[in-house]
mmCIF file as Biopython writes it, N, C-alpha, C and O atoms, coordinates in Angstrom:
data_model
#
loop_
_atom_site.group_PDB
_atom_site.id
_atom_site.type_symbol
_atom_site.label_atom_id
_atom_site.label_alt_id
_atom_site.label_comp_id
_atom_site.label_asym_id
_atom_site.label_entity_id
_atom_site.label_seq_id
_atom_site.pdbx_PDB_ins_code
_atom_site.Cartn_x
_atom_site.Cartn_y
_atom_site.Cartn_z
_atom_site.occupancy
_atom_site.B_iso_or_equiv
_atom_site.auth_seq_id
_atom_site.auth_asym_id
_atom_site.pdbx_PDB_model_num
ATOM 1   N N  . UNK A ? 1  ? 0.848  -1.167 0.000  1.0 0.0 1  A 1 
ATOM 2   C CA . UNK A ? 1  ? 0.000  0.000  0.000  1.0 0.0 1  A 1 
ATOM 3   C C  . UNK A ? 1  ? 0.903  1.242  0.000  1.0 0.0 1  A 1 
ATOM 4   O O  . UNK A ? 1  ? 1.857  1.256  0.778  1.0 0.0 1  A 1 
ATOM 5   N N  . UNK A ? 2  ? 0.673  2.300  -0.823 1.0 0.0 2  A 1 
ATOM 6   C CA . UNK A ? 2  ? 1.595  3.590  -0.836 1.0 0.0 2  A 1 
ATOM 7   C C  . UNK A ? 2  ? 1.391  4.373  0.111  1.0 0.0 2  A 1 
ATOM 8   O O  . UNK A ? 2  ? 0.324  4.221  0.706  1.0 0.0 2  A 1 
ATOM 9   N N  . UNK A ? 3  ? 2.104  5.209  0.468  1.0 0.0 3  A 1 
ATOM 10  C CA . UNK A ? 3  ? 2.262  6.021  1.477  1.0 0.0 3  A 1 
ATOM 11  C C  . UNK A ? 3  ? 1.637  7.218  1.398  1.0 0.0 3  A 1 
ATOM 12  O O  . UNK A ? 3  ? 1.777  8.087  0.537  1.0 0.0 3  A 1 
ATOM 13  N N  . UNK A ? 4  ? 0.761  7.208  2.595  1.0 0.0 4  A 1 
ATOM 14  C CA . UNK A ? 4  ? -0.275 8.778  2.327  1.0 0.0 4  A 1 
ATOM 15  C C  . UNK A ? 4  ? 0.946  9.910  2.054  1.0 0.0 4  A 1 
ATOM 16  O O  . UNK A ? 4  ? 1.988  9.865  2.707  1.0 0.0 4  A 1 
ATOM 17  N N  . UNK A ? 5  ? 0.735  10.795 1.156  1.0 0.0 5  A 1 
ATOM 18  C CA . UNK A ? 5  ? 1.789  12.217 1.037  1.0 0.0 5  A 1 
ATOM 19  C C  . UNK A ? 5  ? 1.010  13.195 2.076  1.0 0.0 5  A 1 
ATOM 20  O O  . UNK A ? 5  ? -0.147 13.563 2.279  1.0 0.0 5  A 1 
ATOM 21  N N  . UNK A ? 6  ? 2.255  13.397 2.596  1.0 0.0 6  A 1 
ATOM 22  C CA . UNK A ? 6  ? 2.193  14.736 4.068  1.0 0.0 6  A 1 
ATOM 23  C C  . UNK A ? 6  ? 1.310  15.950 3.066  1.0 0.0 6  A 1 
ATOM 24  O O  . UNK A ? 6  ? 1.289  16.078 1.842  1.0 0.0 6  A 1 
ATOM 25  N N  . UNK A ? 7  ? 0.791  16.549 3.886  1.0 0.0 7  A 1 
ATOM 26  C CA . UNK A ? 7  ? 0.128  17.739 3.741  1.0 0.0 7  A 1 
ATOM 27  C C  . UNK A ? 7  ? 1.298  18.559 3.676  1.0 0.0 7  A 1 
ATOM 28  O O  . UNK A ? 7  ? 2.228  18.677 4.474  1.0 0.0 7  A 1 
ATOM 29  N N  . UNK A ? 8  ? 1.072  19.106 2.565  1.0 0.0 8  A 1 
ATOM 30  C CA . UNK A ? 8  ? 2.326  20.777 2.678  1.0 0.0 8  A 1 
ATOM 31  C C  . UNK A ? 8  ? 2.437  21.433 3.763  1.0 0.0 8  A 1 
ATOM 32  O O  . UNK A ? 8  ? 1.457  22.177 3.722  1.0 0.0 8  A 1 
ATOM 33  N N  . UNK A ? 9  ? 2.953  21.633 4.648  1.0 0.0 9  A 1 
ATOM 34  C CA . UNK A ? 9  ? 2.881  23.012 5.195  1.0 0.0 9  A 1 
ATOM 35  C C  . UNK A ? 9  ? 3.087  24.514 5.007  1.0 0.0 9  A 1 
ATOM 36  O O  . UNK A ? 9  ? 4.166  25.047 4.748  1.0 0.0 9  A 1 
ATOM 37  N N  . UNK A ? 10 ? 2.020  25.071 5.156  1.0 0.0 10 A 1 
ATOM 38  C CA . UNK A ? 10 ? 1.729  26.406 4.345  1.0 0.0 10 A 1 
ATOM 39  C C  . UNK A ? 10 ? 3.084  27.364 5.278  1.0 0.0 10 A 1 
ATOM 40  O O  . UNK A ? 10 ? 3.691  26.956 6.268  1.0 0.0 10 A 1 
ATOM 41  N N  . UNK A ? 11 ? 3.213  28.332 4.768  1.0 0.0 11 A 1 
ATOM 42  C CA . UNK A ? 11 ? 4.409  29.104 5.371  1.0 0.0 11 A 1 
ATOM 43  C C  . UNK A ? 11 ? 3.867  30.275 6.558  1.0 0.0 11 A 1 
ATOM 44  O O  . UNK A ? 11 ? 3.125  31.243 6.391  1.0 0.0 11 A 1 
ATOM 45  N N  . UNK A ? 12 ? 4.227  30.010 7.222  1.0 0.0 12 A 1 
ATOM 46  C CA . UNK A ? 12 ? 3.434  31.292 8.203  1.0 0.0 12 A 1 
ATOM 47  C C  . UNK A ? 12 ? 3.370  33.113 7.527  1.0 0.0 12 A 1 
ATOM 48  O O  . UNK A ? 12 ? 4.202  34.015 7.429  1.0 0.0 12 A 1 
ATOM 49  N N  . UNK A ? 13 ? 1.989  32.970 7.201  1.0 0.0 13 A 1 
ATOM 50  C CA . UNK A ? 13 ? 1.845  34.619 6.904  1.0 0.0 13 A 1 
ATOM 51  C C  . UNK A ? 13 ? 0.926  35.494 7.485  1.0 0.0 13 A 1 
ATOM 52  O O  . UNK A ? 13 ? -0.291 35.450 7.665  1.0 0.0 13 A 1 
ATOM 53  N N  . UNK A ? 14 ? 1.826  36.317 7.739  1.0 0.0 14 A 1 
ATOM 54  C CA . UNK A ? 14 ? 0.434  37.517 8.882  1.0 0.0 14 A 1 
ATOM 55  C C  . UNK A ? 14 ? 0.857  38.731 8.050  1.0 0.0 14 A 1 
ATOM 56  O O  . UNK A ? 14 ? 1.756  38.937 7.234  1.0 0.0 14 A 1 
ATOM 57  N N  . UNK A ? 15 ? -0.021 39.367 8.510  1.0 0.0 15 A 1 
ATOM 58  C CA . UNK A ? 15 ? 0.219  41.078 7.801  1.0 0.0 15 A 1 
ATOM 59  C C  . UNK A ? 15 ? -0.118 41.671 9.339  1.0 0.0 15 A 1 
ATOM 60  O O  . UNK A ? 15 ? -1.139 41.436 9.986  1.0 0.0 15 A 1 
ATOM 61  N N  . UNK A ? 16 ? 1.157  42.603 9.794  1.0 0.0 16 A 1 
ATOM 62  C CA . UNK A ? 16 ? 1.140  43.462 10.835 1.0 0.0 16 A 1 
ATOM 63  C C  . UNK A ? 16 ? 2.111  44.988 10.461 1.0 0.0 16 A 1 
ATOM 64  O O  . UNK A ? 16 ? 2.362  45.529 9.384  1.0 0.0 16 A 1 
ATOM 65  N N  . UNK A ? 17 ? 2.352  45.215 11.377 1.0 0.0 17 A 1 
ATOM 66  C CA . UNK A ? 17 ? 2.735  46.756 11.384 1.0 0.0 17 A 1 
ATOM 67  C C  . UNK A ? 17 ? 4.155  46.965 11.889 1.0 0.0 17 A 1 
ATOM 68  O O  . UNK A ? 17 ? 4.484  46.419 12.942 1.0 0.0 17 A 1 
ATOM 69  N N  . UNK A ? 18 ? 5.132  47.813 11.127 1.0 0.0 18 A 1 
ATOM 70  C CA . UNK A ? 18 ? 6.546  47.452 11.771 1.0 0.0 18 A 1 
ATOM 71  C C  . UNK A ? 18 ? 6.494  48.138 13.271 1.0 0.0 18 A 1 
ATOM 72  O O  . UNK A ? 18 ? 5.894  49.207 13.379 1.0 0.0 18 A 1 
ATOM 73  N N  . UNK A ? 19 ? 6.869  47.775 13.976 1.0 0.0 19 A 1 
ATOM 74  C CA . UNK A ? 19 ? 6.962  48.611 15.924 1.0 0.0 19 A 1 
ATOM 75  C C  . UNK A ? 19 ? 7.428  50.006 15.409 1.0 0.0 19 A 1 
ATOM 76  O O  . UNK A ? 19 ? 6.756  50.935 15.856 1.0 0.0 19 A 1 
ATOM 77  N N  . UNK A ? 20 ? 8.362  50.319 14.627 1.0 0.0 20 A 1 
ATOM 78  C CA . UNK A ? 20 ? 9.290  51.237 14.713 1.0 0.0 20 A 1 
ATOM 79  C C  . UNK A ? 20 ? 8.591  52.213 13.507 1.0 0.0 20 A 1 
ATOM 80  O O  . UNK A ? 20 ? 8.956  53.357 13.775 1.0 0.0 20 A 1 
ATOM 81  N N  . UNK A ? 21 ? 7.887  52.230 12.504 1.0 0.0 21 A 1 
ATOM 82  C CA . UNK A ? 21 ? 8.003  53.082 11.322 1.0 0.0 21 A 1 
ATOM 83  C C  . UNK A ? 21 ? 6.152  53.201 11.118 1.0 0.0 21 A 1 
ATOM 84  O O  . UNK A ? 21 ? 5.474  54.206 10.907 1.0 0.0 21 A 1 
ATOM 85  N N  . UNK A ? 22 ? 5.769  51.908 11.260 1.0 0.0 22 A 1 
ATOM 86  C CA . UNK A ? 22 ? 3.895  51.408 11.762 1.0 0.0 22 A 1 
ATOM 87  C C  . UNK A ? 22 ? 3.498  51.628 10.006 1.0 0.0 22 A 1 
ATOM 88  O O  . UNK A ? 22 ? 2.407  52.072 9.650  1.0 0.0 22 A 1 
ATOM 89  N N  . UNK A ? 23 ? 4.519  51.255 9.106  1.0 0.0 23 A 1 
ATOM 90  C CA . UNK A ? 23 ? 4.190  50.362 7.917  1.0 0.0 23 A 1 
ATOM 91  C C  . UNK A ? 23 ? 3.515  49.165 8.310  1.0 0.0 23 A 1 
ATOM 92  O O  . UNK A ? 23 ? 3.788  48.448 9.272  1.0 0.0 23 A 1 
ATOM 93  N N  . UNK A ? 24 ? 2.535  49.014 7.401  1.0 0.0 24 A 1 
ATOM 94  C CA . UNK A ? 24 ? 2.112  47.392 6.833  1.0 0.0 24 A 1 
ATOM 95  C C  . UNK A ? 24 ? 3.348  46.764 5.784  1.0 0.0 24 A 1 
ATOM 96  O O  . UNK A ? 24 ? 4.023  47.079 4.804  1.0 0.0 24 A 1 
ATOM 97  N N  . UNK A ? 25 ? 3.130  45.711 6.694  1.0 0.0 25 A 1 
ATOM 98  C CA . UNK A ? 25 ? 4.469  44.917 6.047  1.0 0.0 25 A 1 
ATOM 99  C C  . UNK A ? 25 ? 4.169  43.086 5.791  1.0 0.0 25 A 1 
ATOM 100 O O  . UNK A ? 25 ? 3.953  42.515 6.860  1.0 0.0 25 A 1 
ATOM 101 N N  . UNK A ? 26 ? 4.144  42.380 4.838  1.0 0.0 26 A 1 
ATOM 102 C CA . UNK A ? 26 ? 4.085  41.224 5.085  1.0 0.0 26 A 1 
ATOM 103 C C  . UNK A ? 26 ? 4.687  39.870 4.792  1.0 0.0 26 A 1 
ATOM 104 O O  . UNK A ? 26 ? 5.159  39.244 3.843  1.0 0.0 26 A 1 
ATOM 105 N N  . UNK A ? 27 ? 4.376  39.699 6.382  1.0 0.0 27 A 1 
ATOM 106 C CA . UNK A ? 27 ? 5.299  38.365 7.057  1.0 0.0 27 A 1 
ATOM 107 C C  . UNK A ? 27 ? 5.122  37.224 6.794  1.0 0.0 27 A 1 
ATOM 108 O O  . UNK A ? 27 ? 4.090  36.585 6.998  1.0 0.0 27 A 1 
ATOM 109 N N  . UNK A ? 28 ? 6.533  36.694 6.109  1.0 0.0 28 A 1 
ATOM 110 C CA . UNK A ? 28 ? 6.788  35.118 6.147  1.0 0.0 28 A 1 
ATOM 111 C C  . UNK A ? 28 ? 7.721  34.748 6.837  1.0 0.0 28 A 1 
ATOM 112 O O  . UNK A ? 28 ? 8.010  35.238 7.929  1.0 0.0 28 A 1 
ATOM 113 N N  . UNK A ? 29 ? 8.280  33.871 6.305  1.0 0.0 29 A 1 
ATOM 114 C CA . UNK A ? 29 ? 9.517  32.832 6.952  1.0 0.0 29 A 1 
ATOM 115 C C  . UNK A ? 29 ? 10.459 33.747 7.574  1.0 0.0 29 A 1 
ATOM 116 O O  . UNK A ? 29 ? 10.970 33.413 8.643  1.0 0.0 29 A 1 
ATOM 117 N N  . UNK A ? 30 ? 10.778 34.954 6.991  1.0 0.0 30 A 1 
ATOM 118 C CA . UNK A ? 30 ? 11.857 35.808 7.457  1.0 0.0 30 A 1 
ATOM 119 C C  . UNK A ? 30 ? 11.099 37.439 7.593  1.0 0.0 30 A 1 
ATOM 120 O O  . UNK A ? 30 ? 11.088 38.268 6.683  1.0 0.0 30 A 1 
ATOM 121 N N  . UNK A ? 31 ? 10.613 37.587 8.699  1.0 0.0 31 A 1 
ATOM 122 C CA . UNK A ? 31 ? 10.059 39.092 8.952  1.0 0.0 31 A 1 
ATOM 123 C C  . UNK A ? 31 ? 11.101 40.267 8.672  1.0 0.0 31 A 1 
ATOM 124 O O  . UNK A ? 31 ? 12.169 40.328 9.280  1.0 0.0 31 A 1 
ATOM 125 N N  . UNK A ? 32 ? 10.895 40.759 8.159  1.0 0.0 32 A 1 
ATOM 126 C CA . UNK A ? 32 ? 11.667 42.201 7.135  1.0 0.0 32 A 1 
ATOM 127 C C  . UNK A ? 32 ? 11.036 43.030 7.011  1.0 0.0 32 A 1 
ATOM 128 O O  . UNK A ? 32 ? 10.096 43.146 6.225  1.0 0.0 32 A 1 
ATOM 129 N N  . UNK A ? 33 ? 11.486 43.865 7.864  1.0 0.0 33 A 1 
ATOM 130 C CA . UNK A ? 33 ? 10.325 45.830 7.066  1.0 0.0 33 A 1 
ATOM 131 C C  . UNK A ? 33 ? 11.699 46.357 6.120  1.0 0.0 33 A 1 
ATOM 132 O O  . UNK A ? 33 ? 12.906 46.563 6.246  1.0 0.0 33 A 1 
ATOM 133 N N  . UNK A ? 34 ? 10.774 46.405 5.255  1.0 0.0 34 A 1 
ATOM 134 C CA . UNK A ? 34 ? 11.492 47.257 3.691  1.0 0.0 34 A 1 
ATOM 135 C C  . UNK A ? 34 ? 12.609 48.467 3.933  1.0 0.0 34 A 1 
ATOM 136 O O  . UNK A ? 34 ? 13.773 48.636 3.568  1.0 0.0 34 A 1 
ATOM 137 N N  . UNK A ? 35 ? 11.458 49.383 4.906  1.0 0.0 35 A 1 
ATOM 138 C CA . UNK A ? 35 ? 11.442 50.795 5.402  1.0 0.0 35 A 1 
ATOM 139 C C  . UNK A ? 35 ? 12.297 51.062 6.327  1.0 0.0 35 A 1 
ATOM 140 O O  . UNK A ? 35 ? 12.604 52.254 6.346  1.0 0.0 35 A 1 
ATOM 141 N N  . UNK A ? 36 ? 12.923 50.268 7.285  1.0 0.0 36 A 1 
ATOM 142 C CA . UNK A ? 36 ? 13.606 50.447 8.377  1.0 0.0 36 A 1 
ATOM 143 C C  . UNK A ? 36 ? 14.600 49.941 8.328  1.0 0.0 36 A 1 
ATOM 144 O O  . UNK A ? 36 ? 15.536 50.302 9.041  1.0 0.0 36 A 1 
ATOM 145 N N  . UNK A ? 37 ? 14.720 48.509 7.080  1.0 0.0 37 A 1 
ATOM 146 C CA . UNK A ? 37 ? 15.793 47.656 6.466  1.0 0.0 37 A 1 
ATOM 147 C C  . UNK A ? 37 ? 15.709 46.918 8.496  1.0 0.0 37 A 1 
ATOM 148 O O  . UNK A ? 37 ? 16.799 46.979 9.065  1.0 0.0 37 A 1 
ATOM 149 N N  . UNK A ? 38 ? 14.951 46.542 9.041  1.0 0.0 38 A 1 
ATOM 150 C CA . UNK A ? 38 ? 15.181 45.718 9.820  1.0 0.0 38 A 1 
ATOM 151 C C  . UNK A ? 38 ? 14.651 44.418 10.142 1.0 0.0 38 A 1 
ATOM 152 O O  . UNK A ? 38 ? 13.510 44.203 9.734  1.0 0.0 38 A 1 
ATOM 153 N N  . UNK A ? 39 ? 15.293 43.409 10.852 1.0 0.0 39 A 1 
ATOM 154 C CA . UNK A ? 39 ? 14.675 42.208 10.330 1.0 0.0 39 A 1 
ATOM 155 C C  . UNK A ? 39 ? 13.642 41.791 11.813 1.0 0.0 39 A 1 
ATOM 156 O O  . UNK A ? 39 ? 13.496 42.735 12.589 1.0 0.0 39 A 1 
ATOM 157 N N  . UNK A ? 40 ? 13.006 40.563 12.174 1.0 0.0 40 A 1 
ATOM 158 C CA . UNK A ? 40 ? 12.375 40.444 13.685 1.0 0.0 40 A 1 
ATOM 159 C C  . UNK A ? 40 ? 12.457 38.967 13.444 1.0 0.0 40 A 1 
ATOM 160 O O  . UNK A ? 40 ? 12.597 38.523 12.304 1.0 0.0 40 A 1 
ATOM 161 N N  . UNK A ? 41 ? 12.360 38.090 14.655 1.0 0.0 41 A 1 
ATOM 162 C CA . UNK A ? 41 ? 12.766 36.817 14.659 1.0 0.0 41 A 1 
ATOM 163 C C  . UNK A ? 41 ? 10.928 35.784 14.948 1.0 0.0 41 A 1 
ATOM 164 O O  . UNK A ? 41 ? 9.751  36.128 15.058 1.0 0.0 41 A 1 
ATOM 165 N N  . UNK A ? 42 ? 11.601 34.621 14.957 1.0 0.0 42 A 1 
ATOM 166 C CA . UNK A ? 42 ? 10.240 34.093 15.927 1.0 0.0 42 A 1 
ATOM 167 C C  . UNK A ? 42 ? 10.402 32.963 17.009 1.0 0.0 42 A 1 
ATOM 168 O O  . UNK A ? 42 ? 11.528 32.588 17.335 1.0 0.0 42 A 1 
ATOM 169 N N  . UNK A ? 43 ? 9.410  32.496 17.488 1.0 0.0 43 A 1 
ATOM 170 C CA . UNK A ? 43 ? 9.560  31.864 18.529 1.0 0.0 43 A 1 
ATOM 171 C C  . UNK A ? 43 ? 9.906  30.287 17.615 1.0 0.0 43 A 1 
ATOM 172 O O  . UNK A ? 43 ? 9.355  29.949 16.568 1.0 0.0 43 A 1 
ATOM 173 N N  . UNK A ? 44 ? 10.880 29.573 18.312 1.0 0.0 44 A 1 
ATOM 174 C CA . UNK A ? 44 ? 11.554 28.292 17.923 1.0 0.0 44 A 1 
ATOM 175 C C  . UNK A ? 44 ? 10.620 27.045 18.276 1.0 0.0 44 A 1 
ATOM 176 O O  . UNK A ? 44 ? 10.668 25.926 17.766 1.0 0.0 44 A 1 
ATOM 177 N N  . UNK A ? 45 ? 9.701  27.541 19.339 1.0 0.0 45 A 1 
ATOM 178 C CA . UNK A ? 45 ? 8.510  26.497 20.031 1.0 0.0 45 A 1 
ATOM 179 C C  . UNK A ? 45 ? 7.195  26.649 19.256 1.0 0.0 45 A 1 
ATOM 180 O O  . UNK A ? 45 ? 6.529  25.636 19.045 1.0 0.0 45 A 1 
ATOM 181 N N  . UNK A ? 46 ? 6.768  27.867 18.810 1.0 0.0 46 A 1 
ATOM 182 C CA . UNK A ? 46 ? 5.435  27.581 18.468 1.0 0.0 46 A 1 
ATOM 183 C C  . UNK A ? 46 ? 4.967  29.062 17.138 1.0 0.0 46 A 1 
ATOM 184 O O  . UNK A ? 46 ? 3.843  29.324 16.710 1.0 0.0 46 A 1 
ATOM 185 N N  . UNK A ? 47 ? 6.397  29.812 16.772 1.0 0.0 47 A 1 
ATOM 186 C CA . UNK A ? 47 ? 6.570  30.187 15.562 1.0 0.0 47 A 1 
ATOM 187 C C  . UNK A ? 47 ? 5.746  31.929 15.337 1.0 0.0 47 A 1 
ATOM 188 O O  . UNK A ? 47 ? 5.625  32.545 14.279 1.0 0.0 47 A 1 
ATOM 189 N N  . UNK A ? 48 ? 5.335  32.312 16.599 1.0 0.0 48 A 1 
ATOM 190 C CA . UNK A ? 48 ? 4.604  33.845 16.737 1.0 0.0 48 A 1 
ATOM 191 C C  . UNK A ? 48 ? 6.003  34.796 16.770 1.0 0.0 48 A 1 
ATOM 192 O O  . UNK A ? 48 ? 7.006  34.738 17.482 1.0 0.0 48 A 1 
ATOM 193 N N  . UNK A ? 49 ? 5.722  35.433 15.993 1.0 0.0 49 A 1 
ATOM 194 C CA . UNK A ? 49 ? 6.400  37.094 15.673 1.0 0.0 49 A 1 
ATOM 195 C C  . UNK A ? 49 ? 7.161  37.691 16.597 1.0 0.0 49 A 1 
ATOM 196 O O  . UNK A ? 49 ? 6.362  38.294 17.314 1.0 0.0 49 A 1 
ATOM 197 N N  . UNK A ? 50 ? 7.980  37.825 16.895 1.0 0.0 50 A 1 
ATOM 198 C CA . UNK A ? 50 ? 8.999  38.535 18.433 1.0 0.0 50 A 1 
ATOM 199 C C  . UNK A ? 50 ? 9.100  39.668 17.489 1.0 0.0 50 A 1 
ATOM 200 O O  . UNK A ? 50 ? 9.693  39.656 16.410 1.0 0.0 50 A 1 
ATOM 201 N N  . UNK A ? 51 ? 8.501  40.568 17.980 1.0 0.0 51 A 1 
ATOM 202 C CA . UNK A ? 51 ? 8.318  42.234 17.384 1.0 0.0 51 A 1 
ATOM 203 C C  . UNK A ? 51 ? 9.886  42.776 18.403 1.0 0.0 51 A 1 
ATOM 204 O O  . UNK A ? 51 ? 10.710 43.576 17.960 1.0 0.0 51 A 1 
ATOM 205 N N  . UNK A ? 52 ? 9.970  42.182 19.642 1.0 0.0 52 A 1 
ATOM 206 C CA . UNK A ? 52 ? 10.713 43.034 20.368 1.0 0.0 52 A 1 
ATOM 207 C C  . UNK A ? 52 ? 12.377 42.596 20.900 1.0 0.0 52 A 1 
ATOM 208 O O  . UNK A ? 52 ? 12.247 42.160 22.044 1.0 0.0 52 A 1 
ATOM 209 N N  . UNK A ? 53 ? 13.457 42.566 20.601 1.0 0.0 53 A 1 
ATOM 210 C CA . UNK A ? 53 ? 14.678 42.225 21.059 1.0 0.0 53 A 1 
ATOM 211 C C  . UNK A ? 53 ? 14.967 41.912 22.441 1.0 0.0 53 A 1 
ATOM 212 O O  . UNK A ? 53 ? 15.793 41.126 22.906 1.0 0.0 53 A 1 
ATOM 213 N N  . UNK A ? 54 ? 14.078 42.724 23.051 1.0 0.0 54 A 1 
ATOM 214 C CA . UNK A ? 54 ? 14.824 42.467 24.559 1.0 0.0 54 A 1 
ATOM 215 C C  . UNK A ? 54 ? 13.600 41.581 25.519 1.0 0.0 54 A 1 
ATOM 216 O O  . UNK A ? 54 ? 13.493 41.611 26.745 1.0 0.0 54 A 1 
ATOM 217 N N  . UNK A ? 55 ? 12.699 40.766 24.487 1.0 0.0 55 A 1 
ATOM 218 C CA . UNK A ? 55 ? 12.349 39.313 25.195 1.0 0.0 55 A 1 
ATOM 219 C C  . UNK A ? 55 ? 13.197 38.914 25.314 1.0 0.0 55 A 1 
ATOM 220 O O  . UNK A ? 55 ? 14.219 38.969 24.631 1.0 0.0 55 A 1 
ATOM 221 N N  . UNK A ? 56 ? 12.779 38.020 26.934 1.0 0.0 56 A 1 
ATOM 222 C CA . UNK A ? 56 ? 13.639 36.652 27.012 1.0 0.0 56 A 1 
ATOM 223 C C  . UNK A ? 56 ? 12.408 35.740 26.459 1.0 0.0 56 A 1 
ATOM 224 O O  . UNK A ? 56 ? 12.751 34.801 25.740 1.0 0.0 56 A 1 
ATOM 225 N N  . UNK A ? 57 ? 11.314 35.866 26.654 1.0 0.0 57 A 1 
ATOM 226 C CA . UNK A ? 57 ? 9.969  34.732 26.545 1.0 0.0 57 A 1 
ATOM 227 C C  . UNK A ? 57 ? 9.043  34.816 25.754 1.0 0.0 57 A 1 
ATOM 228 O O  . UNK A ? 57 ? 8.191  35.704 25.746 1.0 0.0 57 A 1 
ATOM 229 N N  . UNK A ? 58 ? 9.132  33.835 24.966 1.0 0.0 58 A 1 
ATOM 230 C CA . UNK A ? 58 ? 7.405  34.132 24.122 1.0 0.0 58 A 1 
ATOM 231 C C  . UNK A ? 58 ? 6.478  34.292 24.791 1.0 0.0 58 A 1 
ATOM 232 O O  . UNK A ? 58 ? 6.130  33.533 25.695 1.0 0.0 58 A 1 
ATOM 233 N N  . UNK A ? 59 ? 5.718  35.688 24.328 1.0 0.0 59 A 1 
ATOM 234 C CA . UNK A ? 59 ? 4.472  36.215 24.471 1.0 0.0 59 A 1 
ATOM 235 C C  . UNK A ? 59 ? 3.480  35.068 24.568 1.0 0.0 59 A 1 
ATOM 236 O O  . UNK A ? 59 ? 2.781  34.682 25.505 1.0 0.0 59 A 1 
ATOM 237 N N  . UNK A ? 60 ? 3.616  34.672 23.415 1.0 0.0 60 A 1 
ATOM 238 C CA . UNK A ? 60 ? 2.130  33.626 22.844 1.0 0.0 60 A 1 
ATOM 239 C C  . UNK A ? 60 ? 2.125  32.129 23.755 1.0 0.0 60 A 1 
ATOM 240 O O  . UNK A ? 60 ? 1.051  31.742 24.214 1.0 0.0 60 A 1 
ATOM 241 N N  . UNK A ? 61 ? 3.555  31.219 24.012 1.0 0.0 61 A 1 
ATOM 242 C CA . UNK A ? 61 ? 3.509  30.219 24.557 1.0 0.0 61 A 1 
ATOM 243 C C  . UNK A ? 61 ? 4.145  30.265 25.996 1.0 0.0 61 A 1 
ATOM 244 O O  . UNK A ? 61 ? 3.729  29.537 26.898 1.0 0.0 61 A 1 
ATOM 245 N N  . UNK A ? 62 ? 5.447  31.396 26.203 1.0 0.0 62 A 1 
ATOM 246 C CA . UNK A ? 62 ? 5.881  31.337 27.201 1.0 0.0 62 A 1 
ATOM 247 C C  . UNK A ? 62 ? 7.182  30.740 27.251 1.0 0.0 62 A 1 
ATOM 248 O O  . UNK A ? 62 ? 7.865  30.841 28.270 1.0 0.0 62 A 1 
ATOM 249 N N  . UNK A ? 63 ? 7.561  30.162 26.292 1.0 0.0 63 A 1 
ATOM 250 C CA . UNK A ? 63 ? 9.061  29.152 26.247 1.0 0.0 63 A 1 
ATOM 251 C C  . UNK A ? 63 ? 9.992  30.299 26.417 1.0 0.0 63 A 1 
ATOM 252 O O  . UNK A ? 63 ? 9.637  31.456 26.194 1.0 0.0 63 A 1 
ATOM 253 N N  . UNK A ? 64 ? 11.323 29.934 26.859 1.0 0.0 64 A 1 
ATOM 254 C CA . UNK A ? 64 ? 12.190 31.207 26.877 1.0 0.0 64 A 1 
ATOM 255 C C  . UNK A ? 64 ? 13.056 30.846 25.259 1.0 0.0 64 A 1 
ATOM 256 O O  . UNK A ? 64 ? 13.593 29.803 24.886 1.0 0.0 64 A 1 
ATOM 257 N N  . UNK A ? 65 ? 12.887 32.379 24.457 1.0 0.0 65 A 1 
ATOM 258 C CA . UNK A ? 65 ? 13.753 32.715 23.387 1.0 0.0 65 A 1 
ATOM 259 C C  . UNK A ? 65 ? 15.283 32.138 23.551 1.0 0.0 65 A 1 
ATOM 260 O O  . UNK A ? 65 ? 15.821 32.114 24.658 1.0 0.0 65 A 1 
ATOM 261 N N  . UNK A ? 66 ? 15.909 31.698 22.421 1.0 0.0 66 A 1 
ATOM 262 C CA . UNK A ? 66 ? 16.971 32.053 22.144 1.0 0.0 66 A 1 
ATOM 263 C C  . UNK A ? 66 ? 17.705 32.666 21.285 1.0 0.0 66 A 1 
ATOM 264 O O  . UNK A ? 66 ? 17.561 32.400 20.092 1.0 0.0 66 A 1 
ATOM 265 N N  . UNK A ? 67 ? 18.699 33.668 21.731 1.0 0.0 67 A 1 
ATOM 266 C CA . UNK A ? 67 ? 19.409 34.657 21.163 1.0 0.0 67 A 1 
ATOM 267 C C  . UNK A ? 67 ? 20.181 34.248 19.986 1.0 0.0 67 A 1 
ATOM 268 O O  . UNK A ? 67 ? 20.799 33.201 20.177 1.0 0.0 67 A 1 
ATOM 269 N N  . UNK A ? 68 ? 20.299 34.672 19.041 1.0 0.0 68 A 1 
ATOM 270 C CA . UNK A ? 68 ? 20.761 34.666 17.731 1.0 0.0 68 A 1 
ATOM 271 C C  . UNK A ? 68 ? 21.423 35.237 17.100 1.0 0.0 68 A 1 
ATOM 272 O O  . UNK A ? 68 ? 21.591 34.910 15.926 1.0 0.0 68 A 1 
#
């Protein structure tokens, strides 16, 4: 019997606002505002937006960040 094929996984996309400039900007795999030429990371546990550098903890799950 062949092997069910995995579901794609779609790429995480949100449309939000840069912290710093409050362009609409939109987010995939690698968050980038155009405008500010700056980049933002995400959480390694469960993949929500770190808008801010000086977390230690995801907002959304709570795991502690690591620095990069």
């Amino acid at each position: 019997m062949p092997a069910k094929p995995e579901k794609d996984k779609k790429p995480l996309i949100c449309r939000c606002a840069c912290p710093y400039c409050d362009v609409e900007m939109v987010v995939a795999e690698n968050p980038y505002c155009e405008v500010c030429k700056v980049s933002f990371g995400r959480c390694d546990n469960c993949g929500s937006l770190i808008m801010e550098e000086t977390l230690v903890v995801c907002h959304q799950c709570g795991k502690p960040l690591k620095k990069k």
